[in-house]
N, C-alpha and C positions, 0 to 999 in steps of 0.2 A: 743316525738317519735324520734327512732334514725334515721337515715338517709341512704336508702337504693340504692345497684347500680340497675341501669335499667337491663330488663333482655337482651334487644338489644342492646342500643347503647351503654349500659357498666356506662351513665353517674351516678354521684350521685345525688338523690333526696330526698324530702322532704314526702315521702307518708301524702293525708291526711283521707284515711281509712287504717288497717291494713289488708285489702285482696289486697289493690292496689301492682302490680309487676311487674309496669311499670311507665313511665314516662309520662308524658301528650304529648307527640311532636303527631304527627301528622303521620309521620313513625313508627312508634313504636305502637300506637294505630292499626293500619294497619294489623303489623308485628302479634299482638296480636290477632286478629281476626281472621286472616289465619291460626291462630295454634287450633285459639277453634274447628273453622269449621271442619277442617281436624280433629279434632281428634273427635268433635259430627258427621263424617260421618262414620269412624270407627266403632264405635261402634253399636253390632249388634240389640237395638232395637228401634231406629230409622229406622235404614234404614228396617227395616221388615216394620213397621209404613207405611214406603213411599212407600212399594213395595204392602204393601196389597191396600191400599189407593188409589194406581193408577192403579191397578186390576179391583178392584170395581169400580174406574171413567172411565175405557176406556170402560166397559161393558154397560154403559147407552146408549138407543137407539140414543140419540142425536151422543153425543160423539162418537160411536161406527161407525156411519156412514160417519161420515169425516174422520176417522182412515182407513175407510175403500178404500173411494175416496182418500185421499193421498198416500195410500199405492201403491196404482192402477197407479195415476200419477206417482210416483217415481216409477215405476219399468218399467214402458213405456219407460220414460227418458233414465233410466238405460239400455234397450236395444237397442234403435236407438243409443246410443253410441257405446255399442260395436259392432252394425253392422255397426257404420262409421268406427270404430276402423279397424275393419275386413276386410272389403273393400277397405284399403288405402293398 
């Protein structure tokens, strides 16, 4: 097999599958990750997946009722600020 440059760090490597397009370093492994993710979040059916997904999970009675008391907390919060806010 020939001997291909890294798609990061530029260096030259010894691939030892022919999908590998990257080097083994530890940076680069990383670099590679961060590019799959972002480009599997782009795409629109995944993220429909995730958006139906957590539709249907926030609607269970359980779930539904801590969504409900944190919402309630955080918006308490949120108002005693801006009446300190307001007040100063």
């Amino acid at each position: 097999m020939k001997r291909l440059k890294c798609k990061y760090c530029k260096k030259a490597f010894q691939p030892v599958r022919k999908q590998k397009l990257t080097c083994g370093q530890k940076e680069c492994q990383r670099k590679r990750k961060k590019d799959y993710q972002r480009e599997y979040m782009q795409r629109p059916e995944p993220r429909e997946k995730r958006l139906l997904y957590y539709s249907e999970y926030i609607q269970r009675p359980k779930v539904k009722k801590h969504v409900q008391r944190y919402f309630q907390i955080y918006y308490q919060k949120k108002k005693k600020a801006s009446q300190i806010v307001s007040s100063v």
